[in-house]
Legacy VTK file of the C-alpha trace (Angstrom):
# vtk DataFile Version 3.0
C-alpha trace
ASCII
DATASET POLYDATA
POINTS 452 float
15.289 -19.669 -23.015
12.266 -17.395 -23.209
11.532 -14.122 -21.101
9.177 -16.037 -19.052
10.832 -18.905 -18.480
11.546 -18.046 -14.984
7.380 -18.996 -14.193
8.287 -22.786 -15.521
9.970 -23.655 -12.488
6.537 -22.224 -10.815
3.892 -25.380 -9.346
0.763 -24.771 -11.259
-1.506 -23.316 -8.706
-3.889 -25.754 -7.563
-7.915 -25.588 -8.518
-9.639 -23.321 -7.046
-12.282 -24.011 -4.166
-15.608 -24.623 -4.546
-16.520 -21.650 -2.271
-14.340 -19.361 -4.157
-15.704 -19.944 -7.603
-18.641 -19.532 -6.072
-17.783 -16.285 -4.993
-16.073 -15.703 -8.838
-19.235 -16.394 -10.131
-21.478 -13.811 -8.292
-18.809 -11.177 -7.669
-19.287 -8.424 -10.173
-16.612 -8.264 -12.779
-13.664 -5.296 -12.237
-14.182 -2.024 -13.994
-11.011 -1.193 -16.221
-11.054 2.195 -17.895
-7.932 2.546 -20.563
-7.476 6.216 -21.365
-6.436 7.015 -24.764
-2.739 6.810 -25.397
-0.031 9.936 -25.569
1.506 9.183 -29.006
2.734 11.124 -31.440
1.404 9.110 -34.133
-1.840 8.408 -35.775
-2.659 5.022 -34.213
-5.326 3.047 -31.755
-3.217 1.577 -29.667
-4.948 2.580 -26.347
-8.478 1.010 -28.041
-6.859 -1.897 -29.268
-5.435 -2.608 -25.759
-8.855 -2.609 -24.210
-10.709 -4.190 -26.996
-7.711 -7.120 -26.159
-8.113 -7.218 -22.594
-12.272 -7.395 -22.924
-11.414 -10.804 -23.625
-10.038 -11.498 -20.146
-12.009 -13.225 -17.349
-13.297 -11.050 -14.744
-13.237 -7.616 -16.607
-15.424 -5.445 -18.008
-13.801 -2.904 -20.424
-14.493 0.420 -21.503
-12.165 3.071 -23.694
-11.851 6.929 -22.468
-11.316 8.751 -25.238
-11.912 12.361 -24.256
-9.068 14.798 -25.923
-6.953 16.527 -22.877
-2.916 17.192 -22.747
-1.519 14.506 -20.991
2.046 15.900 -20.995
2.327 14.799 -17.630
2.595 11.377 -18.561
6.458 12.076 -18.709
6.752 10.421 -14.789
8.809 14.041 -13.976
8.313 14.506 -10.596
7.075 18.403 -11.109
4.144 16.784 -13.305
3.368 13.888 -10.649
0.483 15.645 -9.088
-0.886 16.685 -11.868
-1.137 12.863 -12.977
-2.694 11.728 -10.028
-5.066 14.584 -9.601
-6.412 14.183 -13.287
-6.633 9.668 -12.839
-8.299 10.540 -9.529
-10.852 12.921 -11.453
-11.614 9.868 -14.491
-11.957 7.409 -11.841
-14.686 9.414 -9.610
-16.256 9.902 -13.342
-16.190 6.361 -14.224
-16.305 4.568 -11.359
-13.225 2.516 -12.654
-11.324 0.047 -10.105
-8.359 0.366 -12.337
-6.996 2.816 -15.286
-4.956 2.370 -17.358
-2.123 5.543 -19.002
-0.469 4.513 -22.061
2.768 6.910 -23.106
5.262 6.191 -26.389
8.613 6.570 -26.378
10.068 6.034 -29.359
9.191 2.593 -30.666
7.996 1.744 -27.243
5.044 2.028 -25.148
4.877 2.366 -21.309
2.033 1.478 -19.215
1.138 2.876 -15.617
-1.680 1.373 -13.619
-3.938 3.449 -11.106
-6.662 3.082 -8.416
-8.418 4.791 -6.159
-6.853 5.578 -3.394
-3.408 3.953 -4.461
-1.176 5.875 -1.622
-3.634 5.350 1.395
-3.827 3.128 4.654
-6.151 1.173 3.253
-4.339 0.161 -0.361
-4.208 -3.756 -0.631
-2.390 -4.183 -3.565
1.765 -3.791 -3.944
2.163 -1.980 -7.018
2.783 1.598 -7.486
1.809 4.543 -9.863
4.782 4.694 -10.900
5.518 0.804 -11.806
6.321 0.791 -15.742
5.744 -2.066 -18.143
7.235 -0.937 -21.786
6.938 -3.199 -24.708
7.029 -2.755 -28.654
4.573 -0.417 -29.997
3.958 -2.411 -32.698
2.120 -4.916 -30.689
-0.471 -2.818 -29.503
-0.551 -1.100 -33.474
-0.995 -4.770 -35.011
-2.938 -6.584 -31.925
-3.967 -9.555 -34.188
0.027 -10.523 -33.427
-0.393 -9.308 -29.770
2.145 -12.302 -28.141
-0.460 -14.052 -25.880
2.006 -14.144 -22.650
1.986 -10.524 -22.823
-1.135 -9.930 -22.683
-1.720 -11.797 -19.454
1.323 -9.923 -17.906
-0.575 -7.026 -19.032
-3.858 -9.082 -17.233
-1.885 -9.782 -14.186
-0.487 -6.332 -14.169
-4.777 -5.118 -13.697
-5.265 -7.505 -11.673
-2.455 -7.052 -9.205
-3.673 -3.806 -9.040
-6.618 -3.588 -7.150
-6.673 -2.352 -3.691
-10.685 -3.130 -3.417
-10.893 -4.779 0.681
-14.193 -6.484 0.628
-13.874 -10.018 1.268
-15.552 -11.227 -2.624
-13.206 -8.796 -4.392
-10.497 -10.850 -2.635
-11.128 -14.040 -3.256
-11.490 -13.264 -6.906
-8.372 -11.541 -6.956
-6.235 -14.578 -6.070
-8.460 -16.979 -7.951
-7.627 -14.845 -11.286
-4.016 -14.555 -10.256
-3.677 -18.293 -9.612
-4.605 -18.568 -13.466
-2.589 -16.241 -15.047
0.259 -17.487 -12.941
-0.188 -20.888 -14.384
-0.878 -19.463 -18.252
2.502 -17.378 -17.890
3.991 -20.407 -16.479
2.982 -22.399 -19.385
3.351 -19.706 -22.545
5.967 -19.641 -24.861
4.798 -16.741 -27.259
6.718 -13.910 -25.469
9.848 -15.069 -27.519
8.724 -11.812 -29.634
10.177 -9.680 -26.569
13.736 -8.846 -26.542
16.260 -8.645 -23.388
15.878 -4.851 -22.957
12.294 -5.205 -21.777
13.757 -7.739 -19.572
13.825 -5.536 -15.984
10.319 -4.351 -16.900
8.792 -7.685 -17.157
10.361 -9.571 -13.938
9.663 -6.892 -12.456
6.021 -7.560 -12.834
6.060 -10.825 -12.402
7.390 -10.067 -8.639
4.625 -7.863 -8.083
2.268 -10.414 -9.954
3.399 -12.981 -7.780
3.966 -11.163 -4.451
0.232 -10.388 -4.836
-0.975 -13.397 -4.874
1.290 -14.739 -2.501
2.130 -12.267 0.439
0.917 -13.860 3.462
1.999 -17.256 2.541
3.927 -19.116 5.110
5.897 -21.247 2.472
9.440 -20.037 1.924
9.372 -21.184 -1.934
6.870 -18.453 -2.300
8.989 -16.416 -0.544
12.417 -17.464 -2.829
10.336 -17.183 -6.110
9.078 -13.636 -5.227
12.487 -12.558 -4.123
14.081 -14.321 -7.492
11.871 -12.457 -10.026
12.992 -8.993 -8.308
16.534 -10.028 -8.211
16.550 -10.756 -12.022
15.277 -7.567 -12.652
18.299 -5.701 -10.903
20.531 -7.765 -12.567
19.721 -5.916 -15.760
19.297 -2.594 -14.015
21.545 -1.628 -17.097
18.915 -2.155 -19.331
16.963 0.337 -17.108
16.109 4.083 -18.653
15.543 5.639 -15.701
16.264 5.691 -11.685
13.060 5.424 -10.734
12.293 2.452 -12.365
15.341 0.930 -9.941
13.444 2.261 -7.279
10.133 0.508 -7.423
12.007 -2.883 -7.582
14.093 -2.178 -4.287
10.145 -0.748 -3.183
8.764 -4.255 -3.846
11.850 -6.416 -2.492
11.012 -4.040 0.768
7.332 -5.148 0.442
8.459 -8.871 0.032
10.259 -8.819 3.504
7.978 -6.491 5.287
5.333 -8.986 4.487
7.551 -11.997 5.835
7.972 -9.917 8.808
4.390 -10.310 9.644
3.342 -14.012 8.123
6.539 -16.325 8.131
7.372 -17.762 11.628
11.161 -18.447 10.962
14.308 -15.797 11.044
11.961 -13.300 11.902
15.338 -10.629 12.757
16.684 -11.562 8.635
13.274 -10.061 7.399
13.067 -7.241 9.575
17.061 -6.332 8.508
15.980 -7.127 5.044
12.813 -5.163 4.560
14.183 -2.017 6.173
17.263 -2.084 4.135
15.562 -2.459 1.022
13.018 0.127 1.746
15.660 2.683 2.506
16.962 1.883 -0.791
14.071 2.822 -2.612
14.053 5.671 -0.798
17.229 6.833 -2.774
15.435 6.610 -5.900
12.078 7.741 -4.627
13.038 10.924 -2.779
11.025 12.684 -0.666
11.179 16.085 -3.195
10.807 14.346 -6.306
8.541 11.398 -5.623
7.091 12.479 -2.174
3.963 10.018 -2.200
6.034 7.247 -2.535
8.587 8.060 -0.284
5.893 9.382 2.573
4.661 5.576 2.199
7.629 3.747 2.783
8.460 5.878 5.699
5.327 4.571 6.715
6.201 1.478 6.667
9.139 1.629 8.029
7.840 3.066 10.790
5.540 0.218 11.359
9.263 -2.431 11.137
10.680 -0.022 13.791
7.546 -0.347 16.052
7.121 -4.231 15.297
10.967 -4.424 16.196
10.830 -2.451 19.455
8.074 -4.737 20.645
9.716 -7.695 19.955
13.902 -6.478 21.818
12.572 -3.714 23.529
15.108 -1.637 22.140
14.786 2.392 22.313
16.323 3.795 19.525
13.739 1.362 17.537
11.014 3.477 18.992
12.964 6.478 18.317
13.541 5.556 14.750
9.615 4.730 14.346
8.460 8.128 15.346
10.951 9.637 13.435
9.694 7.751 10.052
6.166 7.975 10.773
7.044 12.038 11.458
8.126 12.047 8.129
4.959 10.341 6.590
3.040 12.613 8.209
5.154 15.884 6.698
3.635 14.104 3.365
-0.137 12.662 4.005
-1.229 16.145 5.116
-4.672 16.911 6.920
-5.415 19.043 3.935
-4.826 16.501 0.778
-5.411 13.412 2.894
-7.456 13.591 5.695
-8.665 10.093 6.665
-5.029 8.780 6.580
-3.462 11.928 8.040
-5.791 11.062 10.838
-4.196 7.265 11.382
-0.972 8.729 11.292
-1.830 10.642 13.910
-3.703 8.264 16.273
-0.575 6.015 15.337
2.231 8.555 15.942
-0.305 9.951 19.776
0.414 5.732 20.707
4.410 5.676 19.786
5.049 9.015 21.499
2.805 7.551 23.983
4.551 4.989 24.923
8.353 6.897 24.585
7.029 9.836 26.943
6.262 7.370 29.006
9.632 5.141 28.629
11.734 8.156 29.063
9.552 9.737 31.765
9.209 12.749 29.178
6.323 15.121 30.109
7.205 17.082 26.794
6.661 14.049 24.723
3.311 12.761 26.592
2.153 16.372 25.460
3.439 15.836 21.855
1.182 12.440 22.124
-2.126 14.058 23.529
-1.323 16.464 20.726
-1.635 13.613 18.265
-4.485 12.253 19.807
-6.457 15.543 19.413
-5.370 15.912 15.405
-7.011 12.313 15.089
-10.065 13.679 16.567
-9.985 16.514 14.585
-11.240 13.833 11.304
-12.393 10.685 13.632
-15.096 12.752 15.294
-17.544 11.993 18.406
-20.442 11.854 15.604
-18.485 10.294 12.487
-16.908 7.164 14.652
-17.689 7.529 17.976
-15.743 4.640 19.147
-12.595 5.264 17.537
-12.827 8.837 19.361
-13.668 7.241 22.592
-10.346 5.316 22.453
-8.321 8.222 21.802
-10.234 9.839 24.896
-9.324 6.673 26.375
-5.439 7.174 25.153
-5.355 10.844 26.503
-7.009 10.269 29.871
-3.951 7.720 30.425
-1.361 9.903 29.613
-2.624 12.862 31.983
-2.860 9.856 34.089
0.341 9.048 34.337
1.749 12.860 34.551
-0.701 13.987 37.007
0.267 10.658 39.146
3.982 11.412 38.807
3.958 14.872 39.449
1.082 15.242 41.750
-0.347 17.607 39.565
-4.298 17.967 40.515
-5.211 19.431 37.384
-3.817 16.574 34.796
-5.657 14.175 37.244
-9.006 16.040 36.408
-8.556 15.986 32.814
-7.758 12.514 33.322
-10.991 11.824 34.863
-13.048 14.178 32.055
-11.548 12.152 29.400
-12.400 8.602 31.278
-15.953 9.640 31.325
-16.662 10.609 28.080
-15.190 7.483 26.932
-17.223 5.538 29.151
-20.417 7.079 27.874
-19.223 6.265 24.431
-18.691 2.891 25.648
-21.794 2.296 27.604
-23.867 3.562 24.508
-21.620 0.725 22.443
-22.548 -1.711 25.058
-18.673 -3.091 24.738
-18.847 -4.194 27.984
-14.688 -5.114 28.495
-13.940 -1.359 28.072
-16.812 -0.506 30.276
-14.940 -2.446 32.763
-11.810 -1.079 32.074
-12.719 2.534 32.276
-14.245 1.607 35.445
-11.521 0.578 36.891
-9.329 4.060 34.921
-12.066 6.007 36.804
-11.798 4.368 40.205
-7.736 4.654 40.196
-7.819 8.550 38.993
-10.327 9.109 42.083
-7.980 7.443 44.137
-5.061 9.906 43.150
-6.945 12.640 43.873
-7.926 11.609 46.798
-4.197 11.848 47.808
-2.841 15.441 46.201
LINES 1 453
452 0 1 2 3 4 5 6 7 8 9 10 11 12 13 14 15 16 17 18 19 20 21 22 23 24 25 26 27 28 29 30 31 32 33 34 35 36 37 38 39 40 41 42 43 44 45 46 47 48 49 50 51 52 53 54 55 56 57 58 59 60 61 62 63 64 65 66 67 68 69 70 71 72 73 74 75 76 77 78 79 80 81 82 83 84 85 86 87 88 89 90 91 92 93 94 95 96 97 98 99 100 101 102 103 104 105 106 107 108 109 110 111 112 113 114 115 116 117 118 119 120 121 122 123 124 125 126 127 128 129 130 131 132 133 134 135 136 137 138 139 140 141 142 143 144 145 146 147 148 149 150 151 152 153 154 155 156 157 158 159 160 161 162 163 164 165 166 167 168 169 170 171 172 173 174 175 176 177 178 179 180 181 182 183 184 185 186 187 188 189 190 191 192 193 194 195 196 197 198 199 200 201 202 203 204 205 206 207 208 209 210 211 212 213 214 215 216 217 218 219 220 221 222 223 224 225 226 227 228 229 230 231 232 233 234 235 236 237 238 239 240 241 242 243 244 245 246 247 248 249 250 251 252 253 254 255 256 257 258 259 260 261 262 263 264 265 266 267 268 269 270 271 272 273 274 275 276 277 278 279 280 281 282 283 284 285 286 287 288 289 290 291 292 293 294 295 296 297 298 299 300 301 302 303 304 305 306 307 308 309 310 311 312 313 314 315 316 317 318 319 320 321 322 323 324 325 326 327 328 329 330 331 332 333 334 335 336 337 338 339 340 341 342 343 344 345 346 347 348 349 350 351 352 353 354 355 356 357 358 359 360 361 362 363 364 365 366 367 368 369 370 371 372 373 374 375 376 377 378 379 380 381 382 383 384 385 386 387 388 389 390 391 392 393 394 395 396 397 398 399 400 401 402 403 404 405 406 407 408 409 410 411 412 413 414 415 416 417 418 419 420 421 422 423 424 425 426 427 428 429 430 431 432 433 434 435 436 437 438 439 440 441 442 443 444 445 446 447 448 449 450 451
């Protein structure tokens, strides 16, 4: 039995659509950028890999070269910053959708995969930074022998990687994926590979396949997925390093978390599931060695808390998703990231929203208004003005509700400032079911007053 032969008992996926190869076809082709390797030998390995991969459908190839230390390539987590800061800085220079770091150990050679904006709101893809795929140096020193199955792990590895949201960049993704898929489902030639890479390469075959296939409906999906990451813990004693550990309880949390929102059946098993795995992680991914990672799945789980509370109603799962998304927020800070520090914020002014209001807690409606006012701080009357109405929207309801309760004149005429400006942003919008809304806001708050 081969490394791969897991992907046999995969279906082929079926042809693609006309519409999407349409869309294949006139989509521009992804920008990989594979920065010179960290080895201490005389070699081309990095150059070889993207002269390789310039074969591949889809991507267009170039080789960054340019002599800098790149000791931080060790995955330490006093040298993680450093790592992203300096892949942030090639990507803004080359306009790459993916890059790709290259490190030797020994005989071996790890690979790391990053993208703009890899630990934001607005990341699409399930792979992290710190996801490793190590195979024999000697491939990439000798890539006329370059096993063929490895390469399109490698591919699939790219691929799975991009976070772009537009609707073309989409399609193409999972009409790429669909082939590799079926090539690695169909390849013998990774015989070559011995068992200790064997954790590595599952590995990324879950996140190849949990890429293509997260909001799938079909539990075989599901059970494939779930498999491929299962096989790689099984030979967690082949791993060289925690972390590694980690990202494979990260993904199994991804896997659940994304049944949680697309499979309609034992909706309480994914919720238990996700969470649990996530925390996992967690213990691997710490919040003072690997903080980015760590602040995101506390996002996350904030988000399972919040989707549980609204489906039992219970409390303490409101409690629990303020407290996670208070601990993403100690991480995505207004200073380093702005934009998402700001959704954290509008997100964390509607949980304590709704538990000031549950517990009749005038403290934590202030904590929420609070919240509201950091999000305005980046989602400004000018820069969205209807995202800023809504939070005006958001605060006039909470000094609503304490002005109501405690008769308090003064919350009721906040109230009523922040109704109106909302309803001038909304007027101006022309959204004419908030207009009505407001009115209505407006017309209650007068009424109120009307009776302190």
């Amino acid at each position: 039995m081969t490394i791969l032969d897991r992907l046999k008992k995969l279906v082929a996926p079926a042809a693609a659509s006309q519409a999407e190869m349409q869309a294949v076809y006139s989509a521009a082709q992804f920008k990989v950028v594979v920065i010179d390797f960290l080895d201490n030998v005389e070699s081309s390995c990095g150059e070889n890999l993207a002269r390789l991969l310039s074969s591949r459908e889809g991507l267009s190839l170039s080789f960054f070269d340019e002599n800098f230390s790149k000791n931080f390539l060790n995955l330490e987590s006093r040298s993680l910053f450093d790592l992203i800061d300096r892949g942030q800085t090639i990507i803004d220079r080359t306009d790459a959708d993916v890059i790709i770091w290259g490190y030797r150990e020994n005989d071996r050679i790890r690979l790391n995969f990053q993208t703009q904006q890899q630990y934001e709101k607005e990341n699409s893809a399930y792979i992290s930074l710190l996801d490793s795929l190590y195979f024999p140096a000697i491939f990439f020193e000798h890539p006329q022998q370059f096993p063929q199955a490895i390469l399109n792990l490698i591919y699939g590895a790219v691929i799975s990687s991009l976070n772009k949201t537009d609707n073309i960049s989409k399609i193409q993704k999972r009409y790429l994926l669909k082939k590799i898929i079926s090539q690695l489902s169909q390849d013998n030639s990774a015989k070559a590979v011995t068992v200790e890479y064997m954790p590595y390469i599952m590995n990324f075959l879950g996140i190849i396949y949990l890429n293509y296939a997260y909001d799938t409906q079909d539990e075989k999906d599901f059970k494939i997925t779930k498999n491929l990451f299962e096989t790689a813990i099984k030979h967690q004693d082949l791993i060289t390093s925690p972390l590694h550990l980690g990202c494979i309880y990260y993904h199994l949390g991804q896997l659940y978390d994304c049944a949680t929102q697309h499979m309609g059946n034992r909706p309480a098993a994914y919720f238990k599931g996700a969470i649990e795995y996530y925390r996992q992680a967690q213990r691997y991914l710490g919040k003072y060695t690997y903080p980015y990672d760590y602040g995101y799945i506390s996002y996350r789980l904030s988000h399972l808390f919040f989707s549980y509370w609204r489906q039992k109603e219970d409390l303490q799962a409101l409690r629990d998703a303020v407290f996670q998304m208070r601990e993403a927020e100690k991480i995505y800070t207004y200073a380093l990231f702005p934009d998402f520090w700001a959704v954290i914020q509008g997100e964390l002014g509607q949980m304590l929203g709704l538990l000031g209001s549950l517990t009749k807690s005038e403290d934590i409606s202030e904590l929420a208004v609070t919240c509201y006012r950091n999000q305005q701080k980046v989602i400004t009357e000018r820069r969205n003005p209807v995202t800023w109405a809504q939070a005006q929207e958001n605060i006039g309801e909470i000094y609503y509700r304490i002005g109501k309760n405690n008769l308090d004149r003064s919350r009721l005429e906040e109230a009523l400032e922040c109704y109106h400006d909302a309803l001038y942003i909304f007027e101006n919008a022309g959204n004419e079911e908030k207009i009505k809304n407001i009115m209505t806001d407006i017309a209650r708050t007068n009424q109120a007053l009307n009776m302190v």
